[in-house]
TORMARBA-596472 format. One record per residue (C-alpha): residue in one letter; x, y, z. Coordinates in pm, whole numbers, plus 50000, padded with zeros to 5 digits. Example, Ala and Ser with C-alpha at 12.3 -4.5 7.8 and 13.67 -1.06 7.14 Angstrom:
2
A512304955050780/S513674989450714/
This chain:
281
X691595971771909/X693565941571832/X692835899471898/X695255875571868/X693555843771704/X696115815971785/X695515782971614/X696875748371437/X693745739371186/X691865763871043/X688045754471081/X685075774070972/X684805784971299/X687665804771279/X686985818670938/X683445832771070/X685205844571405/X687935865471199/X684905880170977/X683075892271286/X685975911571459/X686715929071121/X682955938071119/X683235957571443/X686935970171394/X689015949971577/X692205938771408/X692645900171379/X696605884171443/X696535849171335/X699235828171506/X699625795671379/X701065772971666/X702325746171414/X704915774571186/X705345800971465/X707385794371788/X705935813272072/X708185833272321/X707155827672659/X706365870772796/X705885883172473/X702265888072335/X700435896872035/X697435915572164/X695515923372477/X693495891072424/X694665859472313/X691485836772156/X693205801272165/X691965781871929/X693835755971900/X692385719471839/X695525701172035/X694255705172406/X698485699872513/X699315732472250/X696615747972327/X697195748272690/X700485761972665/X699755784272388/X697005803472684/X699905801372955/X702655814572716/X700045844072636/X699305849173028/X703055852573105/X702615887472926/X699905895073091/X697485887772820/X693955878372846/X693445840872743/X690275828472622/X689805802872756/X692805805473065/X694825779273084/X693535768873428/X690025765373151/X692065744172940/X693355722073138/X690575714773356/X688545710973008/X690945690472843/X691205661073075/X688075648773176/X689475632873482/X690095668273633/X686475682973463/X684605656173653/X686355658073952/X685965699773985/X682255692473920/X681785667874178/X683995687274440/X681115715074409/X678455692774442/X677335685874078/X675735653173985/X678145635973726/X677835601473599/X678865579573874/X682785578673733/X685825552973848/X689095559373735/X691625530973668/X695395533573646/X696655498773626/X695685458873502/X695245453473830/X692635474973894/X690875471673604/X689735436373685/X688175449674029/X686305482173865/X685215453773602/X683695434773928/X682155461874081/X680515485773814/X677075469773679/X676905465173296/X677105478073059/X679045509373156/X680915537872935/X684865534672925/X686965560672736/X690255578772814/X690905612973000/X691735627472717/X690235631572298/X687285637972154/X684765633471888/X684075599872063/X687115582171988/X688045554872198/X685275559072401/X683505521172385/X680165505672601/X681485476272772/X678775450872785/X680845418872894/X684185404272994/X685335402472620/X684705434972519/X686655446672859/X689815426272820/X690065438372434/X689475478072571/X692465468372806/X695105451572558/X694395479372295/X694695507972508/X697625493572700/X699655491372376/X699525527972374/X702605549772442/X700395582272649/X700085575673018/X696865592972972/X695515566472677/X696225537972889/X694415553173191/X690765543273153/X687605564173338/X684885536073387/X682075553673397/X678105547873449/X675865542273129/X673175569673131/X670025553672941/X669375586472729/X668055566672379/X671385582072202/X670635616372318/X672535645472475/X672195684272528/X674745704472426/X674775743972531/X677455771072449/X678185793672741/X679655829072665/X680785856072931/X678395834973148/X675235835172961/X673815802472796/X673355817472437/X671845783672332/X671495747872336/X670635717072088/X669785681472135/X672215654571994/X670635620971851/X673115594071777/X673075576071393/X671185547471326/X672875517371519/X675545539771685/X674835549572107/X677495577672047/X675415610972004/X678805631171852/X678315647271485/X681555635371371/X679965598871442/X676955613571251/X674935624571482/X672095652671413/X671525684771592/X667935697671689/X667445728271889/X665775729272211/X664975756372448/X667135761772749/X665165758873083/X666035766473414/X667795733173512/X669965727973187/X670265767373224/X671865766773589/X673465735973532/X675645750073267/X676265782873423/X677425762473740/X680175743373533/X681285773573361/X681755792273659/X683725759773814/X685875753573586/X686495793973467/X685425791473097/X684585823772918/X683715803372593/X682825771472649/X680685742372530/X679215715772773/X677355684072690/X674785671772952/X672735634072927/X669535631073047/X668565603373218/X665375586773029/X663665572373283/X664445593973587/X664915628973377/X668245632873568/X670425657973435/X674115648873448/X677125670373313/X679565644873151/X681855668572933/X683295703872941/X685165714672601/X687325745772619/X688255745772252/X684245741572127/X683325736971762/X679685752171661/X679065744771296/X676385721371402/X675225741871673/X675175771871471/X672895754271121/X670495738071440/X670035769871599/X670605799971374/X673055812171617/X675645829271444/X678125818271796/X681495838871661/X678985872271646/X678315863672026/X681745858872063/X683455885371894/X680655912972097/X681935898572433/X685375897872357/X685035938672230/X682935941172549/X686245926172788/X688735946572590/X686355982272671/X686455972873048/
Protein backbone atom coordinates (compact mmCIF):
# COMPACT_ATOMS: atom_id res chain seq x y z
CA UNK A 1 0.00 0.00 0.00
CA UNK A 2 1.21 3.38 -0.83
CA UNK A 3 0.18 7.30 0.67
CA UNK A 4 1.09 10.20 -0.88
CA UNK A 5 2.01 12.80 1.96
CA UNK A 6 1.89 16.15 0.04
CA UNK A 7 3.20 19.14 1.93
CA UNK A 8 5.15 22.77 2.07
CA UNK A 9 6.55 22.77 5.92
CA UNK A 10 7.45 19.89 7.49
CA UNK A 11 5.89 19.87 11.12
CA UNK A 12 6.12 17.20 13.71
CA UNK A 13 2.97 16.19 12.70
CA UNK A 14 4.10 14.97 9.64
CA UNK A 15 7.20 13.34 10.96
CA UNK A 16 4.93 11.15 13.47
CA UNK A 17 2.32 10.55 10.54
CA UNK A 18 5.20 9.14 8.14
CA UNK A 19 6.46 6.89 11.25
CA UNK A 20 3.01 5.37 11.70
CA UNK A 21 2.33 4.28 8.02
CA UNK A 22 5.85 2.65 7.95
CA UNK A 23 4.76 0.85 11.19
CA UNK A 24 1.84 -0.85 9.46
CA UNK A 25 3.48 -1.18 5.89
CA UNK A 26 2.29 1.35 3.92
CA UNK A 27 4.82 3.17 1.77
CA UNK A 28 5.06 7.00 2.41
CA UNK A 29 5.58 9.55 -1.04
CA UNK A 30 6.45 12.89 0.21
CA UNK A 31 5.55 15.65 -2.28
CA UNK A 32 6.74 18.85 -1.46
CA UNK A 33 4.35 21.50 -3.09
CA UNK A 34 7.02 24.32 -2.83
CA UNK A 35 10.09 22.12 -5.22
CA UNK A 36 7.67 19.77 -7.11
CA UNK A 37 5.19 21.03 -9.81
CA UNK A 38 2.13 18.94 -9.80
CA UNK A 39 0.52 17.65 -13.12
CA UNK A 40 -3.03 18.05 -13.06
CA UNK A 41 -4.39 13.74 -13.81
CA UNK A 42 -1.41 12.31 -12.69
CA UNK A 43 -1.17 10.88 -9.06
CA UNK A 44 1.17 9.48 -6.68
CA UNK A 45 -0.89 6.97 -4.76
CA UNK A 46 -4.42 5.85 -4.14
CA UNK A 47 -4.67 8.46 -1.33
CA UNK A 48 -3.39 11.77 -1.29
CA UNK A 49 -2.95 13.14 2.67
CA UNK A 50 -2.67 17.00 1.93
CA UNK A 51 -0.88 18.48 4.27
CA UNK A 52 -0.15 21.44 3.27
CA UNK A 53 -0.16 24.60 5.69
CA UNK A 54 -1.15 27.21 2.65
CA UNK A 55 -5.05 26.65 2.59
CA UNK A 56 -4.81 28.24 -1.50
CA UNK A 57 -1.91 25.20 -2.27
CA UNK A 58 -3.40 23.05 -0.39
CA UNK A 59 -6.68 23.29 -2.04
CA UNK A 60 -5.39 22.78 -5.32
CA UNK A 61 -2.88 20.33 -4.36
CA UNK A 62 -6.44 17.90 -3.20
CA UNK A 63 -8.16 18.92 -6.64
CA UNK A 64 -4.99 18.23 -8.77
CA UNK A 65 -4.90 14.70 -6.85
CA UNK A 66 -8.83 14.17 -7.48
CA UNK A 67 -8.42 14.79 -11.25
CA UNK A 68 -6.70 11.23 -11.17
CA UNK A 69 -9.06 9.89 -9.36
CA UNK A 70 -7.24 9.90 -6.12
CA UNK A 71 -8.60 9.96 -2.73
CA UNK A 72 -7.93 13.43 -1.02
CA UNK A 73 -7.79 13.80 2.57
CA UNK A 74 -9.32 16.22 3.23
CA UNK A 75 -11.34 16.81 -0.54
CA UNK A 76 -11.02 19.85 -1.81
CA UNK A 77 -14.73 20.67 -1.42
CA UNK A 78 -13.17 20.04 2.74
CA UNK A 79 -10.64 22.51 2.02
CA UNK A 80 -12.22 25.05 0.78
CA UNK A 81 -15.17 25.15 2.85
CA UNK A 82 -12.49 24.89 5.87
CA UNK A 83 -10.28 27.41 4.67
CA UNK A 84 -12.53 30.41 4.45
CA UNK A 85 -14.49 30.86 7.32
CA UNK A 86 -17.05 32.85 5.49
CA UNK A 87 -18.15 29.63 3.60
CA UNK A 88 -17.56 27.25 7.08
CA UNK A 89 -20.05 29.46 8.88
CA UNK A 90 -22.36 29.81 6.32
CA UNK A 91 -22.62 25.69 5.55
CA UNK A 92 -23.16 25.46 9.35
CA UNK A 93 -25.86 27.82 9.60
CA UNK A 94 -27.60 26.57 6.29
CA UNK A 95 -28.06 23.16 8.36
CA UNK A 96 -29.27 24.68 11.25
CA UNK A 97 -26.18 24.94 13.55
CA UNK A 98 -25.92 27.68 16.11
CA UNK A 99 -22.79 29.84 15.11
CA UNK A 100 -21.82 33.06 16.62
CA UNK A 101 -24.22 35.53 15.38
CA UNK A 102 -21.69 36.54 12.22
CA UNK A 103 -21.98 39.82 9.70
CA UNK A 104 -19.89 39.97 6.88
CA UNK A 105 -18.60 43.32 5.45
CA UNK A 106 -17.24 43.99 1.98
CA UNK A 107 -16.81 47.66 1.74
CA UNK A 108 -16.09 51.24 3.99
CA UNK A 109 -19.37 51.77 3.53
CA UNK A 110 -20.68 49.07 5.21
CA UNK A 111 -18.46 48.85 7.79
CA UNK A 112 -19.73 52.02 9.46
CA UNK A 113 -23.42 50.47 9.53
CA UNK A 114 -22.29 46.80 10.95
CA UNK A 115 -20.24 49.19 13.45
CA UNK A 116 -23.89 50.77 14.32
CA UNK A 117 -25.69 47.82 14.61
CA UNK A 118 -23.54 45.00 16.35
CA UNK A 119 -23.37 45.66 20.32
CA UNK A 120 -19.80 45.93 21.75
CA UNK A 121 -17.42 44.65 21.97
CA UNK A 122 -17.63 42.12 19.11
CA UNK A 123 -14.84 39.75 17.37
CA UNK A 124 -13.56 41.03 13.84
CA UNK A 125 -11.02 38.96 11.84
CA UNK A 126 -10.68 38.05 8.14
CA UNK A 127 -12.11 34.96 6.14
CA UNK A 128 -9.10 33.66 5.87
CA UNK A 129 -5.56 32.74 8.43
CA UNK A 130 -5.05 31.34 11.43
CA UNK A 131 -3.30 31.06 14.66
CA UNK A 132 -5.31 34.21 15.59
CA UNK A 133 -3.76 36.65 13.45
CA UNK A 134 -5.59 39.60 12.63
CA UNK A 135 -8.34 38.58 14.45
CA UNK A 136 -8.89 41.81 17.07
CA UNK A 137 -12.02 42.57 19.86
CA UNK A 138 -13.37 45.79 18.85
CA UNK A 139 -14.43 47.59 21.93
CA UNK A 140 -14.97 51.24 20.48
CA UNK A 141 -14.97 53.52 17.46
CA UNK A 142 -11.07 53.84 17.58
CA UNK A 143 -10.16 50.50 17.67
CA UNK A 144 -12.76 49.97 14.55
CA UNK A 145 -11.52 52.71 12.27
CA UNK A 146 -7.71 51.46 12.92
CA UNK A 147 -9.04 47.52 12.07
CA UNK A 148 -10.40 49.28 8.84
CA UNK A 149 -7.31 51.47 7.57
CA UNK A 150 -4.91 48.51 8.35
CA UNK A 151 -6.73 45.89 6.72
CA UNK A 152 -7.72 48.08 3.79
CA UNK A 153 -4.04 48.67 2.96
CA UNK A 154 -3.90 45.10 2.19
CA UNK A 155 -3.52 43.77 -1.39
CA UNK A 156 -6.02 40.15 -0.78
CA UNK A 157 -9.65 40.84 -1.46
CA UNK A 158 -10.12 38.36 1.22
CA UNK A 159 -7.84 40.49 4.01
CA UNK A 160 -9.76 43.50 3.41
CA UNK A 161 -13.11 41.68 3.78
CA UNK A 162 -13.90 41.73 7.51
CA UNK A 163 -16.53 39.00 9.34
CA UNK A 164 -17.94 41.07 12.38
CA UNK A 165 -18.82 38.67 14.51
CA UNK A 166 -20.54 38.27 18.15
CA UNK A 167 -18.19 38.15 21.32
CA UNK A 168 -18.91 34.83 23.12
CA UNK A 169 -18.13 35.53 26.99
CA UNK A 170 -16.17 32.12 27.43
CA UNK A 171 -13.32 33.59 30.19
CA UNK A 172 -10.56 32.85 27.29
CA UNK A 173 -11.75 29.39 26.78
CA UNK A 174 -12.54 27.09 23.84
CA UNK A 175 -12.98 23.28 23.04
CA UNK A 176 -11.15 21.91 20.51
CA UNK A 177 -11.98 18.13 19.19
CA UNK A 178 -10.27 16.13 16.31
CA UNK A 179 -12.73 14.23 14.19
CA UNK A 180 -11.41 11.14 12.20
CA UNK A 181 -13.50 8.89 9.68
CA UNK A 182 -16.37 10.43 11.75
CA UNK A 183 -15.55 9.56 15.22
CA UNK A 184 -14.54 12.32 17.83
CA UNK A 185 -11.21 10.62 18.97
CA UNK A 186 -10.81 13.49 21.51
CA UNK A 187 -11.10 16.88 22.71
CA UNK A 188 -9.13 19.55 25.00
CA UNK A 189 -9.99 22.81 26.52
CA UNK A 190 -8.03 25.97 25.37
CA UNK A 191 -7.28 28.78 28.08
CA UNK A 192 -5.94 31.97 26.69
CA UNK A 193 -2.37 33.57 28.33
CA UNK A 194 -2.43 35.85 30.98
CA UNK A 195 -3.88 39.25 29.58
CA UNK A 196 -4.56 37.79 26.07
CA UNK A 197 -8.75 36.82 25.19
CA UNK A 198 -7.25 34.73 22.24
CA UNK A 199 -7.33 30.98 23.47
CA UNK A 200 -4.77 29.81 20.31
CA UNK A 201 -1.36 28.00 21.48
CA UNK A 202 0.66 29.91 19.14
CA UNK A 203 -0.65 33.08 21.28
CA UNK A 204 0.32 30.85 24.28
CA UNK A 205 -2.45 29.36 25.17
CA UNK A 206 -2.54 25.91 27.29
CA UNK A 207 -4.28 22.73 26.49
CA UNK A 208 -6.23 20.63 29.18
CA UNK A 209 -8.15 17.62 28.28
CA UNK A 210 -11.73 17.22 28.81
CA UNK A 211 -14.11 14.48 28.15
CA UNK A 212 -16.29 14.60 25.12
CA UNK A 213 -20.09 14.51 25.99
CA UNK A 214 -22.94 14.10 24.00
CA UNK A 215 -23.48 17.80 22.90
CA UNK A 216 -19.75 18.73 22.01
CA UNK A 217 -19.84 15.00 20.66
CA UNK A 218 -22.84 15.58 18.09
CA UNK A 219 -21.94 18.94 17.55
CA UNK A 220 -18.70 18.01 16.00
CA UNK A 221 -19.86 15.05 14.15
CA UNK A 222 -22.61 17.42 12.62
CA UNK A 223 -19.88 19.87 11.18
CA UNK A 224 -17.79 17.17 9.94
CA UNK A 225 -20.39 15.57 8.15
CA UNK A 226 -21.42 19.26 6.66
CA UNK A 227 -18.62 20.31 5.53
CA UNK A 228 -17.13 16.51 4.33
CA UNK A 229 -13.94 16.36 6.50
CA UNK A 230 -12.35 12.96 7.02
CA UNK A 231 -9.61 14.60 9.32
CA UNK A 232 -10.54 17.49 10.74
CA UNK A 233 -10.18 19.74 13.79
CA UNK A 234 -13.06 22.05 15.06
CA UNK A 235 -12.97 24.62 17.80
CA UNK A 236 -16.29 25.28 19.68
CA UNK A 237 -16.83 28.41 22.56
CA UNK A 238 -18.96 27.96 25.22
CA UNK A 239 -20.99 30.46 26.27
CA UNK A 240 -20.23 31.21 30.19
CA UNK A 241 -23.23 32.27 31.34
CA UNK A 242 -25.80 30.49 29.17
CA UNK A 243 -23.51 27.13 28.52
CA UNK A 244 -24.30 27.65 24.77
CA UNK A 245 -22.27 25.70 22.56
CA UNK A 246 -21.31 27.50 19.34
CA UNK A 247 -19.03 26.12 16.46
CA UNK A 248 -16.85 29.13 15.32
CA UNK A 249 -13.98 27.33 13.30
CA UNK A 250 -13.47 24.27 11.08
CA UNK A 251 -9.62 23.56 10.13
CA UNK A 252 -9.00 21.09 7.32
CA UNK A 253 -5.24 21.18 7.59
CA UNK A 254 -5.28 20.55 11.76
CA UNK A 255 -2.09 20.64 13.83
CA UNK A 256 -2.18 18.24 17.11
CA UNK A 257 1.08 18.67 18.97
CA UNK A 258 -0.84 20.32 21.69
CA UNK A 259 -3.68 18.14 21.43
CA UNK A 260 -1.65 15.15 21.35
CA UNK A 261 0.91 16.17 24.95
CA UNK A 262 -2.92 17.25 26.59
CA UNK A 263 -4.44 14.12 25.75
CA UNK A 264 -1.99 11.26 25.17
CA UNK A 265 -3.52 10.78 21.88
CA UNK A 266 -1.01 9.70 19.60
CA UNK A 267 -3.65 11.50 16.51
CA UNK A 268 -1.27 10.29 13.32
CA UNK A 269 -1.74 6.43 14.85
CA UNK A 270 -5.59 7.23 14.52
CA UNK A 271 -4.92 8.55 11.38
CA UNK A 272 -2.68 6.35 9.67
CA UNK A 273 -5.35 3.06 10.95
CA UNK A 274 -8.22 4.89 9.10
CA UNK A 275 -6.46 5.78 6.18
CA UNK A 276 -5.18 1.70 5.88
CA UNK A 277 -8.85 1.05 6.78
CA UNK A 278 -10.18 3.40 3.37
CA UNK A 279 -7.46 1.98 1.19
CA UNK A 280 -8.79 -2.04 2.25
CA UNK A 281 -12.39 -0.97 1.25
Amino acid sequence: MEVELLYDMPRLEEKLMIESFRQRGVEVKLTNVNTMPLLIGEAAAEVALVRVVSMQKALYSAAIREAAGATAINSSTALMLCGDKILTLSRLKAHGLRIPRSMVVLGTESAEVAYRRFPKPFVDKPPIGSWGRLVTLVRDKSTWRSVLEHRQMMQSQQLRTHIVQEYIESDGRDIRTIVIGGEVIGAVVRKSARDEWRANVALGGKTEPIKVNGEIAELSLQAAKIIGGEFISIDILEDKKSGQLYLNEVNGVPEFKGFMEATGISVADELAKYIVSVMRR
